[in-house]
TORFI-212534 format. One record per residue: residue in one letter; x, y, z of N, C-alpha, C in turn. Coordinates in steps of 0.1 Angstrom, whole numbers, padded with zeros to 4 digits, always signed. Each point is the difference from the previous one (the first is absolute). Last residue first. Example, Ala and Ser with C-alpha at 12.3 -4.5 7.8 and 13.67 -1.06 7.14 Angstrom:
BEGIN
S+0128-0022+0071+0009+0011+0000-0008+0011+0008
A+0003-0057-0001-0009+0012+0000+0009+0012+0000
//
This chain:
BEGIN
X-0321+0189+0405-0006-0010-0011-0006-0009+0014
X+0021+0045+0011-0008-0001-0014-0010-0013+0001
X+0035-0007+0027-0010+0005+0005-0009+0005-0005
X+0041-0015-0022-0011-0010+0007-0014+0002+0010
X+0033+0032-0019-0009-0008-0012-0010-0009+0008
X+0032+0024+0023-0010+0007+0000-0009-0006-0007
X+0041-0024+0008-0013+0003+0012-0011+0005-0001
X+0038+0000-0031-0008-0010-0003-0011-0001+0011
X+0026+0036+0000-0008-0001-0012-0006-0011+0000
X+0029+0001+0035-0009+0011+0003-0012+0000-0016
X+0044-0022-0001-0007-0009+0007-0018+0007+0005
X+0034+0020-0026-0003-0009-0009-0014-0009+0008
X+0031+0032+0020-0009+0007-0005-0007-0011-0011
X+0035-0019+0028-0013+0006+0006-0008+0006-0009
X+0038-0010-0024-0008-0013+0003-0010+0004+0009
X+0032+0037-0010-0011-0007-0011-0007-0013+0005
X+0030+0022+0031-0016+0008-0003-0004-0005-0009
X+0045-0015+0012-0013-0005+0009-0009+0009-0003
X+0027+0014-0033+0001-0017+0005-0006-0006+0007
X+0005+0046-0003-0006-0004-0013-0001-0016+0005
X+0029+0018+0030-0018+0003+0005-0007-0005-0011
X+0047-0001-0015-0002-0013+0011-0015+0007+0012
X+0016+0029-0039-0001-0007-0005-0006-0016+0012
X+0012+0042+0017-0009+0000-0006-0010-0008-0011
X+0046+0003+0023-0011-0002+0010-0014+0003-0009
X+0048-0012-0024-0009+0010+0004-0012-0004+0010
X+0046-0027-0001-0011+0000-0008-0011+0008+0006
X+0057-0006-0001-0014+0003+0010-0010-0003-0011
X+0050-0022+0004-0003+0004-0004-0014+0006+0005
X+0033-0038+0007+0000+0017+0008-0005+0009-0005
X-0031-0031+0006+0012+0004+0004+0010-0004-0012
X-0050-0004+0000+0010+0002-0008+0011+0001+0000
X-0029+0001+0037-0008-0012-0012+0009-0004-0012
X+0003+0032+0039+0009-0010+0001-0005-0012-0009
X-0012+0052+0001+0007-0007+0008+0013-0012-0006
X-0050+0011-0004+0008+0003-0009+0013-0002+0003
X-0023-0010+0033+0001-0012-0003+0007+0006-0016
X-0011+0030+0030+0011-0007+0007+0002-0014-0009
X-0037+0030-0007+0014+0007-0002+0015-0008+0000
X-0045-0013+0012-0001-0001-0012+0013+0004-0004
X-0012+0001+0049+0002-0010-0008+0005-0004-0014
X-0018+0043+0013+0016-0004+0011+0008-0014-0005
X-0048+0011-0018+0012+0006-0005+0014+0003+0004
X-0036-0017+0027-0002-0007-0012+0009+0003-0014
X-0006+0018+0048+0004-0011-0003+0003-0003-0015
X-0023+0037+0005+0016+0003+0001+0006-0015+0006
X-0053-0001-0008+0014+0008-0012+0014+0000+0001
X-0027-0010+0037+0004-0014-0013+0009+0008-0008
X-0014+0034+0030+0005-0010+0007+0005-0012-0010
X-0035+0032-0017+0014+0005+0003+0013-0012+0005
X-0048-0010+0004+0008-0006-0016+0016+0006-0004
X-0027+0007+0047+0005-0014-0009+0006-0004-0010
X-0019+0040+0012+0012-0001+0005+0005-0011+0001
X-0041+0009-0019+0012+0011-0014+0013-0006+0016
X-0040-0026+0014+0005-0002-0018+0009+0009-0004
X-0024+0009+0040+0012-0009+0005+0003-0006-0018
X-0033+0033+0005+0008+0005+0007+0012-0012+0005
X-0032-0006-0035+0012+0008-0004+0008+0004+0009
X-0033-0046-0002-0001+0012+0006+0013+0010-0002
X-0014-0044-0018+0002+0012-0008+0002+0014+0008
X+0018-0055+0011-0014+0007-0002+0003+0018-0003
X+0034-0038+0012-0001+0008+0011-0019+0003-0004
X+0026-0031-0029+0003-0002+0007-0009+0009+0018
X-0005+0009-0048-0002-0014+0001+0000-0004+0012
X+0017+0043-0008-0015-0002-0001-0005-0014+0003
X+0042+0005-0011-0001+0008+0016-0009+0000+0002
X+0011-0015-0043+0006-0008+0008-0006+0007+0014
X-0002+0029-0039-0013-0011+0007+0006-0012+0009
X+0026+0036-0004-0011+0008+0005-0009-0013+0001
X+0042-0005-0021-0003-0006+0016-0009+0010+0003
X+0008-0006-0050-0006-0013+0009+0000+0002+0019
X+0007+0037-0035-0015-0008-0003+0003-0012+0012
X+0030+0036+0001-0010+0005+0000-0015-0007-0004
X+0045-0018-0009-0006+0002+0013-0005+0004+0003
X+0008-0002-0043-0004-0016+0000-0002+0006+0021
X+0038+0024-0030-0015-0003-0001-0002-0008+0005
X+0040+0038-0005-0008-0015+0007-0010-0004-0002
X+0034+0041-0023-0014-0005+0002-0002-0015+0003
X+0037+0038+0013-0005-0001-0006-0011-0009-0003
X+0025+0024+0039+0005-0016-0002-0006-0008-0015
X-0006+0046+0019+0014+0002+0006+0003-0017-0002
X-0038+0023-0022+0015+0009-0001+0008-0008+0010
X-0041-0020+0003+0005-0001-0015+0015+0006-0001
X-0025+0006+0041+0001-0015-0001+0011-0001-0017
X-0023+0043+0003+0010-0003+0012+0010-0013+0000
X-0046+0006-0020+0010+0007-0006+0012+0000+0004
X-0033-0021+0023+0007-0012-0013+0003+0015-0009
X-0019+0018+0037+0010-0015+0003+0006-0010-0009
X-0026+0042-0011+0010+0000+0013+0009-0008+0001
X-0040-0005-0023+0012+0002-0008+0009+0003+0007
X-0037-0013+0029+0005-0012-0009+0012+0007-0010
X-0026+0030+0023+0011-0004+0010+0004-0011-0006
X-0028+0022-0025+0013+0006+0005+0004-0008+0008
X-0041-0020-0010+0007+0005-0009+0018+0006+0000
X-0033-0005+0040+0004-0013-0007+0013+0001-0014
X-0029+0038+0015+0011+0000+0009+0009-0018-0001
X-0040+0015-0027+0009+0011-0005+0017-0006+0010
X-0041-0026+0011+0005+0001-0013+0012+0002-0007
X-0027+0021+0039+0010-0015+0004+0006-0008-0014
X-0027+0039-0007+0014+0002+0007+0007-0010+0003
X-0041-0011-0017+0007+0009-0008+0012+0004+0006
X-0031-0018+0023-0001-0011-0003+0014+0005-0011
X-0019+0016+0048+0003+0006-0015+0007-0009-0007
X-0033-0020+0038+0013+0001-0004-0001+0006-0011
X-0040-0011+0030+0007+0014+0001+0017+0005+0000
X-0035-0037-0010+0008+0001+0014+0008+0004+0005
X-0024-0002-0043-0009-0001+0010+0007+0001+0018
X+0029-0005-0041-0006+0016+0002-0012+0002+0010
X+0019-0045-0011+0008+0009+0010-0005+0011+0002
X-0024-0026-0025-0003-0003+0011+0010+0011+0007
X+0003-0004-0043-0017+0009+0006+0000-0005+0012
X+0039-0020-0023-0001+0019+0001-0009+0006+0002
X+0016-0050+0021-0008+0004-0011+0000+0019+0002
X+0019-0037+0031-0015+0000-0003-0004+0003-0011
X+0040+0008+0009+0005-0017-0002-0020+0003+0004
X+0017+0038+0012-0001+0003-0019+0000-0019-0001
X+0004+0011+0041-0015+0001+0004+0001+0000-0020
X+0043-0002+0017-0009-0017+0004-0016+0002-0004
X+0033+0036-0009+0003-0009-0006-0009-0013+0002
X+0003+0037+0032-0007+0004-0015-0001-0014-0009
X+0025-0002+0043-0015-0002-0003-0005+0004-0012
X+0043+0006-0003-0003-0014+0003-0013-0002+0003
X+0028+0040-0008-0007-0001-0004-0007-0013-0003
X+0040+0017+0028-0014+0006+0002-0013-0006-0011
X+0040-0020-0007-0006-0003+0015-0016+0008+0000
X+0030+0011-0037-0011-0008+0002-0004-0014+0009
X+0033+0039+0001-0013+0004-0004-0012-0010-0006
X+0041-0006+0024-0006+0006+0009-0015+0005-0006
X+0036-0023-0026-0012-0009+0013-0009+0007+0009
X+0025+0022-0035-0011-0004-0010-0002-0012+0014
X+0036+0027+0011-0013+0008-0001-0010-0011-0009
X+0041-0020+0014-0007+0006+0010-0014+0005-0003
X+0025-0012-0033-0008-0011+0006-0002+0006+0009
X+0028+0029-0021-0013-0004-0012-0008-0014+0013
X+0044+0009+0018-0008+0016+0000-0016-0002-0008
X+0034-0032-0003-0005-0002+0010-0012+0010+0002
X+0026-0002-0037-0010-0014-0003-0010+0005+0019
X+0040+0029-0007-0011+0006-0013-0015-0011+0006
X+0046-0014+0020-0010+0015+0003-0015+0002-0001
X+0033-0031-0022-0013-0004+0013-0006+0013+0008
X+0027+0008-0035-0009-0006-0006-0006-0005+0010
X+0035+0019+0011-0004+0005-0002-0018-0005-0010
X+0035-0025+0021-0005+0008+0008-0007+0007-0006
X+0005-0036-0034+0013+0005+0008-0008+0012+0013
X+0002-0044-0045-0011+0001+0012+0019+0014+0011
X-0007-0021-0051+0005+0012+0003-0006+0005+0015
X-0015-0045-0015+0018+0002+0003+0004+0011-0001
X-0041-0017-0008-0001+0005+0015+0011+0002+0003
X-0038-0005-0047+0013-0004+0004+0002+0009+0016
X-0033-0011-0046+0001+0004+0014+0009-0002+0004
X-0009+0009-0042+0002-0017+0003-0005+0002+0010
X+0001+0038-0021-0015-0007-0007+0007-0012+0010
X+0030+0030+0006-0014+0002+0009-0010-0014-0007
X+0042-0001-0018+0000-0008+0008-0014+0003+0012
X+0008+0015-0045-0001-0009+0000+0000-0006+0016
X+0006+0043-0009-0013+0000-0001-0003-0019-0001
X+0042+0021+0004-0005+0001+0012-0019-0002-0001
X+0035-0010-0038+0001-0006+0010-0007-0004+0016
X-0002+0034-0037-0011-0012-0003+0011-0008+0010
X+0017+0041+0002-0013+0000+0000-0010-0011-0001
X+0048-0003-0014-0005+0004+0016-0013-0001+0005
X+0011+0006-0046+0001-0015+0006-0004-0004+0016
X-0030+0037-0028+0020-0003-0002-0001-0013+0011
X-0052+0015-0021+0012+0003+0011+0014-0007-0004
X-0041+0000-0026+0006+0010+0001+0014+0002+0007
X-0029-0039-0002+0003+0001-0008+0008+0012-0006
X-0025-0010+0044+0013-0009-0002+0009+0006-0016
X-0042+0017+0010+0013+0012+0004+0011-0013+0001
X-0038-0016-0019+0005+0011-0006+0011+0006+0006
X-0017-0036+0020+0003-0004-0013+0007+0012-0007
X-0030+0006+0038+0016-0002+0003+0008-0008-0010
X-0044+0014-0004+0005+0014-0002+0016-0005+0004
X-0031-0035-0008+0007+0005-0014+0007+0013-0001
X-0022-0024+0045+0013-0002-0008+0004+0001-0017
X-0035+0021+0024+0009+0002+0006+0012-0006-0004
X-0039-0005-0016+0003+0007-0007+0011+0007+0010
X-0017-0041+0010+0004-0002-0013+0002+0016-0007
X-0019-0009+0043+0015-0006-0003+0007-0002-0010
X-0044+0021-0001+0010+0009+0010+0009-0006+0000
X-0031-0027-0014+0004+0011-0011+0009+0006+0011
X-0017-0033+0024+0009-0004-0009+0004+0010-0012
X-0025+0017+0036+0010-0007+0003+0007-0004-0008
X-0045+0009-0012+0012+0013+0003+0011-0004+0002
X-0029-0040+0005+0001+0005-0015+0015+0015-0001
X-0014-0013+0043+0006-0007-0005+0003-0002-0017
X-0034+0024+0022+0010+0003+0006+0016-0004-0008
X-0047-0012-0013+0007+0013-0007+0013+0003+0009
X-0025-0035+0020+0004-0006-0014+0007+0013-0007
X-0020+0007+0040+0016-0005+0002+0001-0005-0012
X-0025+0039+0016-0005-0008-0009+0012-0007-0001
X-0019+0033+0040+0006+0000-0014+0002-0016-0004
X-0039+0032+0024+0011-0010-0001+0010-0002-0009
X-0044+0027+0007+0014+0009+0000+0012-0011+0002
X-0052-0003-0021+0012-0007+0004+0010+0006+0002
X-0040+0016-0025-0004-0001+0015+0014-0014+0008
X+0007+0023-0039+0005+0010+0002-0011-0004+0021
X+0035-0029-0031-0013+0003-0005+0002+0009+0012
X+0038-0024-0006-0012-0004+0008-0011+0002-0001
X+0044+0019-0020-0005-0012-0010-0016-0008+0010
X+0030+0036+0015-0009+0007-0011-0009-0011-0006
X+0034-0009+0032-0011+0003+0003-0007+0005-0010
X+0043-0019-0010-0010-0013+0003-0015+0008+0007
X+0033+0028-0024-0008-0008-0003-0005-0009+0003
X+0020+0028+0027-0007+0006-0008-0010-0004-0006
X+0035-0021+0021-0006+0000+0005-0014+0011-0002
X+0043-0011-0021-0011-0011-0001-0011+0003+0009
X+0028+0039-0009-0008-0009-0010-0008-0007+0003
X+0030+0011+0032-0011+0008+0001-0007-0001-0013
X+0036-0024+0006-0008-0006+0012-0011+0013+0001
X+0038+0008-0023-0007-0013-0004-0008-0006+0001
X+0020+0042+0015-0010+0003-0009-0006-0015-0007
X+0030+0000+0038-0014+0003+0002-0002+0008-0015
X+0040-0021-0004-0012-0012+0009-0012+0005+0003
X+0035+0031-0017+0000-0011-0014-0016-0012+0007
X+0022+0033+0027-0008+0008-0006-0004-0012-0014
X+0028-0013+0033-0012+0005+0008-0006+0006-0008
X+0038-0013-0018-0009-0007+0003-0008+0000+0006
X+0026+0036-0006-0001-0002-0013-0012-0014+0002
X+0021+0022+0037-0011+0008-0003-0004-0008-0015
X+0032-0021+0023-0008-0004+0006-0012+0010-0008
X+0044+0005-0019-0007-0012+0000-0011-0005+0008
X+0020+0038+0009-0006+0010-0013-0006-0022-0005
X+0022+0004+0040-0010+0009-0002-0001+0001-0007
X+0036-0021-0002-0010-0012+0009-0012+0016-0003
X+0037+0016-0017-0005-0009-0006-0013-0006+0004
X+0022+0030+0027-0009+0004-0013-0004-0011-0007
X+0030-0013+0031-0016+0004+0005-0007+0006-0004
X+0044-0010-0018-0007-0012+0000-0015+0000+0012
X+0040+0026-0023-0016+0000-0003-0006-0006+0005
X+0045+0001+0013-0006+0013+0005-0015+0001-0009
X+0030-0038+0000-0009-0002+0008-0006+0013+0004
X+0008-0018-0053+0009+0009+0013-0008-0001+0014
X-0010-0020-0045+0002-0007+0014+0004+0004+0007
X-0036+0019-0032+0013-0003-0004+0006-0008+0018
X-0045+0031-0010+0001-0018+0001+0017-0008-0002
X-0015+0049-0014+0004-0002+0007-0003-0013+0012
X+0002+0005-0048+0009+0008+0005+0003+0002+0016
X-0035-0021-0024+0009-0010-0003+0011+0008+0007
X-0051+0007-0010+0010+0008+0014+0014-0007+0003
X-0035-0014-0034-0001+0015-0004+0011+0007+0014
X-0006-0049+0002+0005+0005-0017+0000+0013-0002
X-0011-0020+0041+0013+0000-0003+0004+0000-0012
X-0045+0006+0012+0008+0014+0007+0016-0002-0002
X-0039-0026-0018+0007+0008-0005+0008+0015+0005
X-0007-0048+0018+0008+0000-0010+0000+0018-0010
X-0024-0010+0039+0011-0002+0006+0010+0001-0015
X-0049+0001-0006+0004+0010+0003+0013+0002+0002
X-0013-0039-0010-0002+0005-0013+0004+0017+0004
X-0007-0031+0035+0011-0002-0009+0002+0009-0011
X-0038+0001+0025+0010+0005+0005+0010-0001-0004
X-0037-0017-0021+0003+0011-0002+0012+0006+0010
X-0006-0048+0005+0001+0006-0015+0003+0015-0003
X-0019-0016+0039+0016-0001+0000+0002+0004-0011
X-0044+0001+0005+0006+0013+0009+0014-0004+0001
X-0033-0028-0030+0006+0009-0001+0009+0015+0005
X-0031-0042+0010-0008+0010-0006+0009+0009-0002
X+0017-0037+0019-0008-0006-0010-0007+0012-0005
X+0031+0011+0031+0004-0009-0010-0007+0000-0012
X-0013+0009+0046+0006+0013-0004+0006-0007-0019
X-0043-0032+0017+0017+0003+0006+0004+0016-0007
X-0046-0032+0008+0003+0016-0006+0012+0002+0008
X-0026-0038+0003+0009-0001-0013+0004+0015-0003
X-0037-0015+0035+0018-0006+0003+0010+0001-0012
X-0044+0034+0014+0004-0014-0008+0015+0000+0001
X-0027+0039+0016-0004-0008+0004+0003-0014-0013
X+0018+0044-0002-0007-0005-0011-0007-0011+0002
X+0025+0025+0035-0008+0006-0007-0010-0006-0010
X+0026-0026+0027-0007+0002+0008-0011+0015-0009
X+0042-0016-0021-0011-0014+0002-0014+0004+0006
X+0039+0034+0005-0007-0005-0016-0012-0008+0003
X+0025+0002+0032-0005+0015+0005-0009-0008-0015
X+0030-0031+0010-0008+0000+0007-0008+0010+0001
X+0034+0006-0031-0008-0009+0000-0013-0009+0002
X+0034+0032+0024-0007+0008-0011-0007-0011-0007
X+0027-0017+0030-0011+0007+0013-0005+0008-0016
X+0036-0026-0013-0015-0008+0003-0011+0011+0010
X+0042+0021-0017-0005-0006-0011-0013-0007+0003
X+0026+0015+0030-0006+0008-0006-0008-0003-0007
X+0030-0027+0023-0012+0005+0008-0008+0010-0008
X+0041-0017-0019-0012-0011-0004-0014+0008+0011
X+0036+0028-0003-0003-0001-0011-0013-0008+0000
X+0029-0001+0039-0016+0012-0004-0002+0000-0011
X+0032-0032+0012-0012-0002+0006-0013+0011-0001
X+0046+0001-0024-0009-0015-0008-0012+0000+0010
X+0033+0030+0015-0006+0007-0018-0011-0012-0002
X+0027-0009+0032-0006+0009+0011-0014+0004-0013
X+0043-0033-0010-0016-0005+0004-0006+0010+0009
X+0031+0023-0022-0006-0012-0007-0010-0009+0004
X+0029+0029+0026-0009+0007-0008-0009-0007-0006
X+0035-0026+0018-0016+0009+0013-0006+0008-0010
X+0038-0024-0021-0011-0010+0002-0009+0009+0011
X+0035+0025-0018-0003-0007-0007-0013-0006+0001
X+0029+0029+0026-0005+0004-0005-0010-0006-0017
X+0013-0018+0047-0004+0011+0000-0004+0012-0011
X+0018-0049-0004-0011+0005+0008-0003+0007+0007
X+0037-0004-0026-0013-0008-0003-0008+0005+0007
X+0034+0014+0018+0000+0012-0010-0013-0010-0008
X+0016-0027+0041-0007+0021-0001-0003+0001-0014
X+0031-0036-0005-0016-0001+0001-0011+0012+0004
X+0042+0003-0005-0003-0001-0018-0012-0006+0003
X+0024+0009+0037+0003+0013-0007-0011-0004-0009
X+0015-0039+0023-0012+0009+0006-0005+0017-0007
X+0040-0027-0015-0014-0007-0001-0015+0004+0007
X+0051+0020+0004-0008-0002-0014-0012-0003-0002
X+0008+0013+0049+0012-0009-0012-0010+0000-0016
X-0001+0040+0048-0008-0010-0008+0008-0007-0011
X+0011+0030+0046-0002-0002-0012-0002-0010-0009
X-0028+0034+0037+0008-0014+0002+0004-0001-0018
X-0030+0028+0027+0009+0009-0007+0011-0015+0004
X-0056-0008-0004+0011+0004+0012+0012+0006-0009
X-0039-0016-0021-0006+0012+0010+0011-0001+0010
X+0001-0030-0033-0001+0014-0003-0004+0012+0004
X+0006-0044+0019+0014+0004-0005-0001+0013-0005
X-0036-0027+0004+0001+0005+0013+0016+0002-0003
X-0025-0016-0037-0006+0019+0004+0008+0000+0016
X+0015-0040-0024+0005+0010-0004-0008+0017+0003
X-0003-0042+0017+0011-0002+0005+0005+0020-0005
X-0043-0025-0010+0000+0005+0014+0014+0008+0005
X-0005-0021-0042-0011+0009+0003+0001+0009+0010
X+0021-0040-0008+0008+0009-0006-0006+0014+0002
X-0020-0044+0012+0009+0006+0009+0005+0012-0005
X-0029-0019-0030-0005+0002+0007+0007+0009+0017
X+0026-0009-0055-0008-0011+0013-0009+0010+0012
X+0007+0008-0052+0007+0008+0016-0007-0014+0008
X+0006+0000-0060-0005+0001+0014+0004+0000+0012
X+0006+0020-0051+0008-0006+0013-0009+0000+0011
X-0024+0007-0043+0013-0012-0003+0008+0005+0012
X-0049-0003+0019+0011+0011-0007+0008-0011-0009
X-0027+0000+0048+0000-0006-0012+0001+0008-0008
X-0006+0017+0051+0014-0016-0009+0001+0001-0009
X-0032+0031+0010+0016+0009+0004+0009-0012-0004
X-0045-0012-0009+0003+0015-0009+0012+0004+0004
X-0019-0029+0031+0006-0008-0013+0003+0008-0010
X-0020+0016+0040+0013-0006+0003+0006-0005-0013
X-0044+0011-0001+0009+0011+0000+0016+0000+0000
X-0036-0034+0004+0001+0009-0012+0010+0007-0001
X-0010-0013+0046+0005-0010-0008+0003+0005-0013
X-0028+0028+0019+0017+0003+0007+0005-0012-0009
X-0047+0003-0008+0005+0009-0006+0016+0002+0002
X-0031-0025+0022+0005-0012-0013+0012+0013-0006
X-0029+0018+0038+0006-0008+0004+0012-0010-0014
X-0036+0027-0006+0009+0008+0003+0010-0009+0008
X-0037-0019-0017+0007+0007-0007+0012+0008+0003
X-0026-0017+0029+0006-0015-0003+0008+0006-0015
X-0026+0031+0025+0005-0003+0008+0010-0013-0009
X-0041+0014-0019+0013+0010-0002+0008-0004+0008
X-0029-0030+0002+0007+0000-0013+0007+0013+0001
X-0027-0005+0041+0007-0009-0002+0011-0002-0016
X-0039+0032+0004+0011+0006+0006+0012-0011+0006
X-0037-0014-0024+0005+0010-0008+0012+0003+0004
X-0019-0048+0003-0002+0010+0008+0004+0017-0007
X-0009-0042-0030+0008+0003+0011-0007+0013+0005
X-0026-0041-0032+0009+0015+0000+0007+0003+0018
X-0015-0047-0035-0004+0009+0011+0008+0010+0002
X-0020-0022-0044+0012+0003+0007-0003+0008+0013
//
């Protein structure tokens, strides 16, 4: 496959990205025609009085469909730029936030902050930035202890003249960690009052319909710092795609960059979790999709994949949407959907190269 220019794909990304966008404000069970759009922010910014219909579209789309698709593009940007951070740590295309258990455990943390902090998670809007904080600390703390296991054990497992880590144990951890994450959300499902397993049911789905200012806040604030921080850490990352005796030969703290990979990944998919609960499947396919396409270099991969990501889930969102009208179908479930058949397709690639 011949590969694109780099700085040409971000550009064509960011470019696809407005179209996307546009369709996250139309499509809906009431869709806005395109003119309505226009008719209705430039009304809202004059002291003109407005007929029913323009009233009821504002109030859509300002406080409905912008948040929402604002929530659906850093969410997905987060999700693939940490992905892309992952991948580039565990050097292999199969190390999603997902697959080795950093959603899982964030979930598992998200759920036990709304079973032991039920009080003040209630729907008053005067909790509702306690809430979002004590939900983002709960999954930020649920994802990096997840992701500090496996990563424990995939190094320990290298032997002691191998400081590599070991993607078969990786992935092994991974699948226990998701499995003992979801017996701990089994359990507090099983404790919790009705309310309570309501809201744990719909984190485990993922979902973008309680999408509101303040949650883009939160989502926006968390992407800023985890691009900024692994921008900076983008050459580290290319010279660790040599190998962990080679980087250290080239005078990369191989450990810190590690350490700093690490956090800034629960960051983001702790974050990611509290304010839209657990998506999967994009943190695996458009980091490699970008790779395929652009080549491994991290300094145009974590802002490319950012860029898809929030396509890719702008999109995804919009089609829960309208797949089921009038009814929504969890965004979480419709990524599960296009991420199983790629991740299927990646397995069978890898075999073949095996064999």
């Amino acid at each position: 496959m011949s590969r694109i220019n780099p700085r040409t794909f971000l550009w064509l990304a960011a470019l696809a990205l407005v179209p996307a966008m546009l369709s996250g404000l139309l499509l809906g069970p009431i869709t806005i025609p395109f003119s309505a759009i226009i008719d209705t922010f430039v009304h809202s910014g004059l002291r003109t009085e407005l007929n029913v219909e323009l009233q009821s579209q504002l109030l859509i789309l300002s406080q409905i469909r912008l948040p929402r698709m604002l929530l659906a593009a850093l969410v997905g940007a987060s999700l693939a730029i940490c992905g892309a951070a992952m991948q580039g740590l565990f050097r292999n295309p199969l190390a999603d936030p997902s697959l080795i258990g950093v959603s899982a455990g964030a979930s598992a943390g998200a759920s036990f902050v709304i079973v032991f902090s039920g009080g003040w998670l209630q729907a008053g809007q005067s909790h509702e930035t306690l809430g979002l904080s004590l939900m983002a600390a709960g999954a930020f703390s649920g994802g990096f202890i997840a992701v500090l296991v496996v990563y424990r054990l995939a190094t320990s497992a290298s032997g002691p003249l191998n400081r590599g880590t070991s993607v078969a144990t990786m992935l092994l951890a991974g699948i226990a960690i998701s499995a003992l994450a979801g017996a701990c959300n089994s359990a507090l499902s099983f404790v919790a009052d009705n309310d309570m397993l309501r809201r744990i049911s719909l984190w485990q789905m993922g979902r973008l319909d309680g999408a509101n200012w303040l949650r883009v806040t939160m989502a926006g604030s968390a992407l800023l710092v985890i691009v900024v921080g692994f921008l900076g850490q983008s050459k580290a990352l290319n010279a660790l795609l040599l190998g962990e005796s080679e980087a250290r030969f080239l005078g990369i703290d191989v450990e810190q960059l590690k350490r700093r990979v690490v956090l800034l990944t629960a960051l983001g998919i702790g974050v990611s979790v509290a304010v839209a609960g657990a998506i999967v499947f994009v943190g695996l396919v458009v980091p490699h999709i970008v790779r395929l396409l652009i080549g491994p270099d991290h300094r145009f991969l974590m802002p490319a994949s950012a860029l898809l990501g929030a396509l890719l889930l702008v999109l995804a969102d919009a089609l829960s949407r309208v797949i089921v009208a009038p009814a929504e179908l969890p965004v979480g479930i419709v990524t599960a959907l296009l991420g199983v058949p790629f991740f299927f397709s990646l397995l069978v690639r890898q075999r073949t190269r095996v064999t």
